[in-house]
C-alpha positions as a LaTeX table, in Angstrom:
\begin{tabular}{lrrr}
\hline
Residue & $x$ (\AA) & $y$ (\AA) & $z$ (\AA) \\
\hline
Unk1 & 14.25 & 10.40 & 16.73 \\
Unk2 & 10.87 & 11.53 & 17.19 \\
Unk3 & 9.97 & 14.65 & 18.08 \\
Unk4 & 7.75 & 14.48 & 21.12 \\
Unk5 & 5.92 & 18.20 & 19.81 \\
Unk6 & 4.64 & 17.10 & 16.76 \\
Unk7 & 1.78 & 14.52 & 15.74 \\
Unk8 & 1.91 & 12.72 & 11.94 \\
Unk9 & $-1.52$ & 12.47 & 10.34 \\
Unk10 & $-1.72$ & 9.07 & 8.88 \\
Unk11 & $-4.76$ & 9.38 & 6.57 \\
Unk12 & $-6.37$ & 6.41 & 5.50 \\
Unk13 & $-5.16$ & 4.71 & 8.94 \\
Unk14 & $-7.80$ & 2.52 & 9.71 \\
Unk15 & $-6.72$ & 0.36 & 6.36 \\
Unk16 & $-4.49$ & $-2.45$ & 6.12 \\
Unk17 & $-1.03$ & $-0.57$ & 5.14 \\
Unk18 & $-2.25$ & 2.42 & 7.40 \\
Unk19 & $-2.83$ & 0.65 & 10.32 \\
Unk20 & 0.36 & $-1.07$ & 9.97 \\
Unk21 & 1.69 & 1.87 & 9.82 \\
Unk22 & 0.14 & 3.61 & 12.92 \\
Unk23 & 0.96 & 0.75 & 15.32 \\
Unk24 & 4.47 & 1.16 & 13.92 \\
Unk25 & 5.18 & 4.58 & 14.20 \\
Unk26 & 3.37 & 4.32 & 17.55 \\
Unk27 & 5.97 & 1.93 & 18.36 \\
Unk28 & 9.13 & 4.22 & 17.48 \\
Unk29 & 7.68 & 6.81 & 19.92 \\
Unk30 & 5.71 & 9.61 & 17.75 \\
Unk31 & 2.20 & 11.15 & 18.18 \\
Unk32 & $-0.07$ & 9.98 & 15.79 \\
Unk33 & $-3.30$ & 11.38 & 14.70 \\
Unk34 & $-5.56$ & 8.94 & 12.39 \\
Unk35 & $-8.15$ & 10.14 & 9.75 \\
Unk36 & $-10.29$ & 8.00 & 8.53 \\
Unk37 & $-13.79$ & 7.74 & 6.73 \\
Unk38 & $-14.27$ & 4.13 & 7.61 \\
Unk39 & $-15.22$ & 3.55 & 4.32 \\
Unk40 & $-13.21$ & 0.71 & 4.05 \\
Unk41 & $-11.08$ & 0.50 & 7.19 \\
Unk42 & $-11.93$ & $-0.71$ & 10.72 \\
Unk43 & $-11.72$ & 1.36 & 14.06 \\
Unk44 & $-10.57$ & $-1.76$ & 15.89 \\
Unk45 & $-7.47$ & $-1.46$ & 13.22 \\
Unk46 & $-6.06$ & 1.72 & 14.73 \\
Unk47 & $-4.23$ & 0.85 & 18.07 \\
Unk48 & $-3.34$ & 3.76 & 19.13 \\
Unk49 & $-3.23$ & 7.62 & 19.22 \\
Unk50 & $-6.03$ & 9.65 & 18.64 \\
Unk51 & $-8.04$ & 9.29 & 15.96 \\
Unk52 & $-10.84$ & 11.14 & 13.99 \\
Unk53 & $-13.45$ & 9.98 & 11.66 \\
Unk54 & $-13.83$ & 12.13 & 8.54 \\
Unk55 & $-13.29$ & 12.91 & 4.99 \\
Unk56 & $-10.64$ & 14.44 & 2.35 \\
Unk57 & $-13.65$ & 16.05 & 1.11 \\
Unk58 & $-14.15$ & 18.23 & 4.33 \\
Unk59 & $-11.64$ & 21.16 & 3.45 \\
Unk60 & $-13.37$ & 22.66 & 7.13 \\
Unk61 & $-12.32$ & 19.46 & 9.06 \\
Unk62 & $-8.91$ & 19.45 & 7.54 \\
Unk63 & $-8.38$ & 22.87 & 8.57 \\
Unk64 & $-9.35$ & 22.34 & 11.83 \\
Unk65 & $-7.00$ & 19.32 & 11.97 \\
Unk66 & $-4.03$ & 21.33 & 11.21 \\
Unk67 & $-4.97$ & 24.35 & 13.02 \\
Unk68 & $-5.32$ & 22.85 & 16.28 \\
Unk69 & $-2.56$ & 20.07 & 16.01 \\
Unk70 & 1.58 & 20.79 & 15.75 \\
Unk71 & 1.34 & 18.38 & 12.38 \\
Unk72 & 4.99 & 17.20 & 11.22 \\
Unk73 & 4.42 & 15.41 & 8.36 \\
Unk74 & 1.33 & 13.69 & 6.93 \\
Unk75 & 1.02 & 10.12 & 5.53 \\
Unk76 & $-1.50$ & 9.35 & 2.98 \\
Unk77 & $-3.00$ & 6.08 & 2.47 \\
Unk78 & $-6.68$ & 6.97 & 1.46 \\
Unk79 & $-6.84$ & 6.30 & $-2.09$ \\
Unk80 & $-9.31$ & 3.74 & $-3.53$ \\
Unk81 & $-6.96$ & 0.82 & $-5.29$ \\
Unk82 & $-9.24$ & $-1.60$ & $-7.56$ \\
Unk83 & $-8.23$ & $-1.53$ & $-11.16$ \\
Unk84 & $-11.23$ & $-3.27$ & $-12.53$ \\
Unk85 & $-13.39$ & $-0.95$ & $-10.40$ \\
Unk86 & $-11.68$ & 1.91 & $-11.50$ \\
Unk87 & $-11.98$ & 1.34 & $-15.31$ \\
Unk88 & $-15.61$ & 0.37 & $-14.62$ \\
Unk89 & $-16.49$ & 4.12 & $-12.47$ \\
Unk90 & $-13.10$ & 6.36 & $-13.14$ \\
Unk91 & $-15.50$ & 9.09 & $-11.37$ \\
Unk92 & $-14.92$ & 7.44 & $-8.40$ \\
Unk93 & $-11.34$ & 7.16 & $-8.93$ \\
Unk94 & $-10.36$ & 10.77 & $-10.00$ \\
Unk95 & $-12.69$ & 12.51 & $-7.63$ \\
Unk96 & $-10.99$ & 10.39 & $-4.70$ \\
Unk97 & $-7.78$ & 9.60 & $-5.40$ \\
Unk98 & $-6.76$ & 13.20 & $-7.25$ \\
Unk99 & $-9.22$ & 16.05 & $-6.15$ \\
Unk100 & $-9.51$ & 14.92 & $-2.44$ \\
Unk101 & $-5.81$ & 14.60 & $-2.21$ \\
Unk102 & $-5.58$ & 17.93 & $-3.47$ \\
Unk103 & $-7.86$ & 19.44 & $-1.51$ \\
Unk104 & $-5.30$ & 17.45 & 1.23 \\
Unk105 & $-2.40$ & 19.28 & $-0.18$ \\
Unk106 & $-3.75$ & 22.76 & $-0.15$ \\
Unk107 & $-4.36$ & 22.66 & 3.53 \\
Unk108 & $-1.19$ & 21.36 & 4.18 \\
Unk109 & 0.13 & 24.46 & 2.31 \\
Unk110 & $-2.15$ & 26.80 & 4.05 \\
Unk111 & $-0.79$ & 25.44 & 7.16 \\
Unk112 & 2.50 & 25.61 & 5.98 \\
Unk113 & 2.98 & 21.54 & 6.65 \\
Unk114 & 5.83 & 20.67 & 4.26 \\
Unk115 & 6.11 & 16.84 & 4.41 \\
Unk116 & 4.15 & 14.80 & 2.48 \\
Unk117 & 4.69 & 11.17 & 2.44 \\
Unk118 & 2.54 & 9.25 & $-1.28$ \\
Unk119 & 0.98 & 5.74 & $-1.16$ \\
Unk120 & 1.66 & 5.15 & $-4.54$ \\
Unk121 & 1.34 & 2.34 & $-7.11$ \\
Unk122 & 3.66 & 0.33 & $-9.24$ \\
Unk123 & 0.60 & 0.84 & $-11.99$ \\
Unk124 & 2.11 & 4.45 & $-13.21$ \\
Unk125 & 4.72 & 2.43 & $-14.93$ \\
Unk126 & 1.76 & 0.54 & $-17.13$ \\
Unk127 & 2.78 & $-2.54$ & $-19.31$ \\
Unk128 & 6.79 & $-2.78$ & $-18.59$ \\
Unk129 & 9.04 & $-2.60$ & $-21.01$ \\
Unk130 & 12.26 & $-3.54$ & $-19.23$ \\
Unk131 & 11.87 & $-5.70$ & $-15.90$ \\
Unk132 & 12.50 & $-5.19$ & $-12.83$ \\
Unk133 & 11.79 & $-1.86$ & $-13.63$ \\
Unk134 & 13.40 & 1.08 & $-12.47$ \\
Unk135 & 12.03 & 4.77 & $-11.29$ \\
Unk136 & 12.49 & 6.01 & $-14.23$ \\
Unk137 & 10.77 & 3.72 & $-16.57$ \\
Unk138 & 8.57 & 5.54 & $-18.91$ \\
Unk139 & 5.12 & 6.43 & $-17.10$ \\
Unk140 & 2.62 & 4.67 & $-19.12$ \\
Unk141 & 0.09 & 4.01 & $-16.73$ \\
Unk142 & $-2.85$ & 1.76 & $-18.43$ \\
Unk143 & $-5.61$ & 2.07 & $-16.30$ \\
Unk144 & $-7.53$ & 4.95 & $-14.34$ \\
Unk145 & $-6.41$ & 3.90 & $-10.99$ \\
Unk146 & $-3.05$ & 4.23 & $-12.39$ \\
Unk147 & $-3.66$ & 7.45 & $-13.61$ \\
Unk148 & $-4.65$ & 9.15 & $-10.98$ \\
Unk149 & $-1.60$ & 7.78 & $-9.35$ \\
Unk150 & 0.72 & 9.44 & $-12.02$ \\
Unk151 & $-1.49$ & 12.64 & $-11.63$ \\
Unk152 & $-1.05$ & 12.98 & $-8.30$ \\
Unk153 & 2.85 & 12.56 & $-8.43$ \\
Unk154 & 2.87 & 14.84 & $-10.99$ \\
Unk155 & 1.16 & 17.68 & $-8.83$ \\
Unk156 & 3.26 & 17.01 & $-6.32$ \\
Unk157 & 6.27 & 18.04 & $-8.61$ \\
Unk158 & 4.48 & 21.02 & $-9.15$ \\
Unk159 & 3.56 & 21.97 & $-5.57$ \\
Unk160 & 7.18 & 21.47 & $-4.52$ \\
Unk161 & 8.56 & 24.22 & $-6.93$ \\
Unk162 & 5.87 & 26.32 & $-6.05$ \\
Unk163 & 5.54 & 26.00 & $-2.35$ \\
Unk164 & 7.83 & 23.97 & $-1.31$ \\
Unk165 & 6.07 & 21.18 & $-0.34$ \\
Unk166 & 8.58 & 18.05 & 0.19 \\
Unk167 & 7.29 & 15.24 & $-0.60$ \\
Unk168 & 8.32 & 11.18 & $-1.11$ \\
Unk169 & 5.92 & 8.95 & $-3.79$ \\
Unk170 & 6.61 & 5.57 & $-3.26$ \\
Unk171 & 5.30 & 2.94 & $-5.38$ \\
Unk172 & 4.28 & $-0.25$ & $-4.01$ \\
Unk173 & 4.16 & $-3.16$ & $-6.26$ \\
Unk174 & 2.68 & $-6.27$ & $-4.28$ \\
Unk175 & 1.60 & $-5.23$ & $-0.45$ \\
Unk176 & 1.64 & $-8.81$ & 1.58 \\
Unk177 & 1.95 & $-10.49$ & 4.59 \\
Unk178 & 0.50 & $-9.47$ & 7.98 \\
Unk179 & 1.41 & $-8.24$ & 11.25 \\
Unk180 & 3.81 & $-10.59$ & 12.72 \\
Unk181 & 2.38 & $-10.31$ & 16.21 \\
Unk182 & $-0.75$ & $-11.23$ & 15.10 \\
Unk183 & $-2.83$ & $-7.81$ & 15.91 \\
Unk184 & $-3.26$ & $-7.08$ & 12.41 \\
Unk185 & $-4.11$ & $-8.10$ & 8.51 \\
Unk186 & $-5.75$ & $-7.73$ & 5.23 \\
Unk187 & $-9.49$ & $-7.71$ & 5.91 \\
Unk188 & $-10.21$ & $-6.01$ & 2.63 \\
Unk189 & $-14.17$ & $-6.50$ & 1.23 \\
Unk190 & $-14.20$ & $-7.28$ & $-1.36$ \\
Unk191 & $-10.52$ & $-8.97$ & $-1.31$ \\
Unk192 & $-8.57$ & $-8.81$ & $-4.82$ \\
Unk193 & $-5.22$ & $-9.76$ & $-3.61$ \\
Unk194 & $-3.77$ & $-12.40$ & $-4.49$ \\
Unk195 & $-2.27$ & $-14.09$ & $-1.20$ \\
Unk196 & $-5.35$ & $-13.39$ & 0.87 \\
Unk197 & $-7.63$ & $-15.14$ & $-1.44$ \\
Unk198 & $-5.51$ & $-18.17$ & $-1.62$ \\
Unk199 & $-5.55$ & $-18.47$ & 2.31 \\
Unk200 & $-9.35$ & $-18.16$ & 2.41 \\
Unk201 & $-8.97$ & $-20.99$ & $-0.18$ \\
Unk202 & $-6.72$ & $-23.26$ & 2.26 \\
Unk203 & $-9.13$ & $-22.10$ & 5.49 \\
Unk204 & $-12.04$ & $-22.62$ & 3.58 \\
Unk205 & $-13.85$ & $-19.79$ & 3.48 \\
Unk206 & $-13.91$ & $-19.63$ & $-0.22$ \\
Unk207 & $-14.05$ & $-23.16$ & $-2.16$ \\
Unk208 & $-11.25$ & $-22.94$ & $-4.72$ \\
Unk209 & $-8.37$ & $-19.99$ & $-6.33$ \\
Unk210 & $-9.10$ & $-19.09$ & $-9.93$ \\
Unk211 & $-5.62$ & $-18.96$ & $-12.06$ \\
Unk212 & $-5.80$ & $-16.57$ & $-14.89$ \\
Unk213 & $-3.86$ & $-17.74$ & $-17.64$ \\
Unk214 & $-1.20$ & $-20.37$ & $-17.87$ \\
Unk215 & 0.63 & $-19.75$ & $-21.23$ \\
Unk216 & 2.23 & $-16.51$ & $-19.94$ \\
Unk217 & 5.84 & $-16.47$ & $-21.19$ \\
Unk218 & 7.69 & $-17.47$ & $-17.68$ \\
Unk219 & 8.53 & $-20.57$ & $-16.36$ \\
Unk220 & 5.87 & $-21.96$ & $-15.05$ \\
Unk221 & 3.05 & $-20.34$ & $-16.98$ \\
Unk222 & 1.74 & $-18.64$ & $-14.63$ \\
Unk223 & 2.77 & $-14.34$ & $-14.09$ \\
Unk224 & 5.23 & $-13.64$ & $-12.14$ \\
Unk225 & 4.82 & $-10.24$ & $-8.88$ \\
Unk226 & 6.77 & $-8.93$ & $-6.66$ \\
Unk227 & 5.84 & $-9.44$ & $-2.90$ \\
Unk228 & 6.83 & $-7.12$ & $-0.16$ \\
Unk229 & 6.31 & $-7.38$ & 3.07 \\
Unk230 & 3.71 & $-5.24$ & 4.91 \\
Unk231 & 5.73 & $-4.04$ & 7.83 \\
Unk232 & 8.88 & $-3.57$ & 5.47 \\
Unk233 & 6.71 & $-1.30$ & 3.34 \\
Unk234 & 5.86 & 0.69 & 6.65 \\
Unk235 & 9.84 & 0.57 & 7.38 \\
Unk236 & 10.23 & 2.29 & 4.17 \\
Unk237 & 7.83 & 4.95 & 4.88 \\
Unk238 & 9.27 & 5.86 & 8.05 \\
Unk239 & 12.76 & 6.10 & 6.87 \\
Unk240 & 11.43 & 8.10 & 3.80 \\
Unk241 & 9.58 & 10.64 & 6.32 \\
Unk242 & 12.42 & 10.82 & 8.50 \\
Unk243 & 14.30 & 11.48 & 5.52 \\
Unk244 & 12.39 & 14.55 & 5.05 \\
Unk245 & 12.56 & 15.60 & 8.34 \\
Unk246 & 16.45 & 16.00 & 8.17 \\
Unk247 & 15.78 & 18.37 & 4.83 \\
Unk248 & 16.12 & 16.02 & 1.84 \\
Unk249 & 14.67 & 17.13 & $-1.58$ \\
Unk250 & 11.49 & 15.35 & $-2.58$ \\
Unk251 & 12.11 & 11.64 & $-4.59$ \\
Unk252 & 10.45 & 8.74 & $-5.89$ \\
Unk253 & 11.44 & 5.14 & $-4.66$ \\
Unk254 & 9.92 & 1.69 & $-6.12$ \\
Unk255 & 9.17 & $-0.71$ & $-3.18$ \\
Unk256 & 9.77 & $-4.45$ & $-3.82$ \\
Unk257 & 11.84 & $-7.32$ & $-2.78$ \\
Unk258 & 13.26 & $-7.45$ & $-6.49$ \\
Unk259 & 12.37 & $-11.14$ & $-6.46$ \\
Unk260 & 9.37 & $-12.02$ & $-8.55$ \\
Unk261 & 7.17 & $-15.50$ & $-7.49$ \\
Unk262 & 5.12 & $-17.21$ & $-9.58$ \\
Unk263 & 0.89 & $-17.63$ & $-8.90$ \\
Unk264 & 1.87 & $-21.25$ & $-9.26$ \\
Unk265 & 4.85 & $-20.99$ & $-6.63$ \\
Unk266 & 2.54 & $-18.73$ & $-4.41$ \\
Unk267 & 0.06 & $-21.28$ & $-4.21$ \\
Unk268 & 2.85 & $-24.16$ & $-3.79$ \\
Unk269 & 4.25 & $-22.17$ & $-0.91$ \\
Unk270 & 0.92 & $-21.72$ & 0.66 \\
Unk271 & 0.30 & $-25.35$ & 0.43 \\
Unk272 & 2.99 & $-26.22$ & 2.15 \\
Unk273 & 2.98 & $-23.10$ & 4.89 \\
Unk274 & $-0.69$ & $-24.30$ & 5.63 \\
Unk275 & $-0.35$ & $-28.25$ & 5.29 \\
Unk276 & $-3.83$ & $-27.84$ & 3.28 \\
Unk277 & $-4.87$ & $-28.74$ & $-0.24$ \\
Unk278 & $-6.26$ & $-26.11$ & $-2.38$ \\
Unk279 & $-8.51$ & $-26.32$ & $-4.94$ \\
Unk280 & $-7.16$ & $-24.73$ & $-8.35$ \\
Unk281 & $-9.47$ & $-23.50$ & $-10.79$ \\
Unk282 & $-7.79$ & $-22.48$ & $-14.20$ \\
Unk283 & $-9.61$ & $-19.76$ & $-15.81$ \\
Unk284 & $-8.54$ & $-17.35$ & $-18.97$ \\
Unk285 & $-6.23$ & $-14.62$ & $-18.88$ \\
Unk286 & $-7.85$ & $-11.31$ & $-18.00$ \\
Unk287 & $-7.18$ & $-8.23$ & $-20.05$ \\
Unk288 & $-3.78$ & $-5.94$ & $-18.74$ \\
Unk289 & $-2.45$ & $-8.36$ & $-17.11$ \\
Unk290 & 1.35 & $-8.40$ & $-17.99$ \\
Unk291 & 4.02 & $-11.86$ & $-17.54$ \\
Unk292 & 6.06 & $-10.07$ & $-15.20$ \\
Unk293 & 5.85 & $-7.03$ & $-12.74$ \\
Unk294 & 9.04 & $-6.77$ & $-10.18$ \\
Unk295 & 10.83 & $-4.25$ & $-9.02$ \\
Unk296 & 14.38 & $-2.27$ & $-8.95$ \\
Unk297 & 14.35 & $-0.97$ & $-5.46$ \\
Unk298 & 18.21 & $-0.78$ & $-5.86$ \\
Unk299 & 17.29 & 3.04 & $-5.50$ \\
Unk300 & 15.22 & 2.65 & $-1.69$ \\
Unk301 & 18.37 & 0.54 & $-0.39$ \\
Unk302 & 20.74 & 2.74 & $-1.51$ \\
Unk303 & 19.11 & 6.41 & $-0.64$ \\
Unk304 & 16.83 & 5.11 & 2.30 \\
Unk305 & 18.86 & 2.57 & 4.00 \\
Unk306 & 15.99 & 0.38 & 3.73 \\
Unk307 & 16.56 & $-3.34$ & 4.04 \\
Unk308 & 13.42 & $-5.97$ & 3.77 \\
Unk309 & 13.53 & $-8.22$ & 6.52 \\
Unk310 & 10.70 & $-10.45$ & 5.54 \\
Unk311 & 11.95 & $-11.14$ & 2.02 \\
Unk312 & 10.92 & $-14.84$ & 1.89 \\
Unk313 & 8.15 & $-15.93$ & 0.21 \\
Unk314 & 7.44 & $-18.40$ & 3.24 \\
Unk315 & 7.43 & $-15.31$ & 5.80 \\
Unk316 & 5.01 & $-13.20$ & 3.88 \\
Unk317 & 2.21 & $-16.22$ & 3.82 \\
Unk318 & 2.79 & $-17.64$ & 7.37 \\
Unk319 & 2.06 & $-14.19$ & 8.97 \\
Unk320 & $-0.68$ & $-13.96$ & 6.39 \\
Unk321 & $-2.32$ & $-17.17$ & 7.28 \\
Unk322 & $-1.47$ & $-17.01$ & 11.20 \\
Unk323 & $-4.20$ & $-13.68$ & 10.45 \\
Unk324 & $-6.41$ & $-15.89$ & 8.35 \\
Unk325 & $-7.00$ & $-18.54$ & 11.00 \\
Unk326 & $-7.62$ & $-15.64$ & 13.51 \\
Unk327 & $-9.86$ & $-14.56$ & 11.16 \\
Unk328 & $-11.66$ & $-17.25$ & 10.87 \\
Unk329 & $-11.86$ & $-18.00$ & 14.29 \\
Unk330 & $-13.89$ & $-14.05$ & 14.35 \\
Unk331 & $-15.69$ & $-14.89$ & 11.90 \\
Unk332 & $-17.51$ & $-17.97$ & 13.34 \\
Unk333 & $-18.22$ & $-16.19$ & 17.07 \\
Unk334 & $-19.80$ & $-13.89$ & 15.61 \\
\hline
\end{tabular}
């Protein structure tokens, strides 16, 4: 039940989980408060509530944010996510991802704000050495994005026994899908997901989809991810905040639909979703990338009550492409 008093900062709203997540918590009835750099996200993504342009970085802003605003709990979706990026600039990454979020935390503390909700990654867990793979897989994370992942939950550990700072990490593995009412969708630049680049394939705004490796021990060839849903990803963070609000101890939950898909069933399913003909390109395998990544999120049913409704491969690409087409259709009035 939300409480009509308090506002939750989604930072990072303006993105494509965090504006998911805004029009959804919107939706159940709570004040919401977006901050957002616009570095990568789009004001036209946030439907609702107030929001305010500006930085982690700004320790004076963030103050100001808390001290003037009854703050409940704070989502954080304002991390920089591109592997190859981050191995290429880890700068980037660690001054981001791990001292902005802390500089995030320590306001929250000062401001005695004691709910802390983690966009986190399924890359902590590195190359897997048991699939699907459970919380408490060994933390092996392989890359700097990764890392800084792993740091952050680790701080977080820390700043709970010290402050008392309650906090829920959960780790995505593949974020899909769109908006089923159409208002919203990946518009990431430049776009490294797997689904989305596919559909500009089939709408033809890119020419072909490169397939990176075929000898991968599965069936097909091809690697195998786990796909969830983007609005039951924002379930799972509203459950997990509301969670906290009702005084449970800080945790760790893995969020996936536990079923893995193929890039060669992905594309199939497209094809047929869309009724178009896409162009495969086969390419070479790229470095890190393991056979198969899905997840045990026996743990988010069980403690959460969470329950994907959009576990179907199908589901995931038709709201995806119904946002594509849209997209398209932006695109060329501009």
């Amino acid at each position: 039940m939300a409480n009509l008093e308090e506002t939750i900062l989604v930072v990072g709203g303006a993105g494509y989980i965090g504006s998911h997540m805004v029009k959804m918590l919107l939706g159940r009835g709570y004040g919401v408060t977006t901050l957002d750099n616009l570095s990568s996200g789009h004001r036209d993504a946030v439907l609702g509530g107030e929001f305010v342009l500006g930085d982690l970085a700004d320790r004076a802003l963030l103050d100001k944010l808390f001290r003037e605003r009854k703050i409940g709990a704070v989502m954080h979706f304002a991390s920089f996510i591109q592997v190859g990026e981050s191995v290429q600039n880890p700068a980037k990454y660690y001054e981001n991802n791990v001292v902005n979020t802390l500089n995030l935390l320590d306001a929250m503390v000062a401001h005695n704000v004691k709910r802390f909700i983690f966009s986190s990654s399924a890359a902590v867990y590195g190359n897997p050495i048991a699939v699907p793979i459970p919380e408490d897989h060994p933390k092996l994370p392989i890359n700097p994005y990764g890392r800084t992942k792993w740091m952050v939950e680790q701080i977080l550990e820390d700043y709970d026994r010290a402050y008392g700072l309650k906090s829920v990490s959960l780790r995505y593995f593949n974020a899909a899908g769109a908006d089923p009412e159409g208002q919203l969708g990946e518009r990431h630049e430049p776009e490294t997901h797997l689904i989305p680049l596919i559909l500009r394939a089939a709408s033809g705004r890119a020419p072909d989809i490169k397939v990176f490796g075929r000898d991968y021990d599965t069936p097909d060839g091809t690697c195998i991810r786990d796909y969830v849903h983007i609005v039951d990803l924002c379930e799972a963070h509203l459950f997990a905040m509301e969670r906290l609000m009702k005084g449970a101890s800080s945790a760790a939950y893995n969020l996936g639909n536990g079923n893995g898909f193929s890039v060669a069933e992905v594309i199939a399913t497209t094809e047929r979703v869309t009724a178009r003909k896409i162009t495969v390109i086969d390419a070479t395998r790229r470095e890190g990338d393991p056979p198969r990544l899905v997840a045990d999120a026996s743990r988010a049913r069980a403690e959460l009550g969470w329950q994907p409704r959009f576990d179907r491969l199908d589901s995931i690409i038709e709201h995806a492409w119904a946002w594509e087409c849209k997209s398209v259709t932006r695109l060329s009035e501009k």
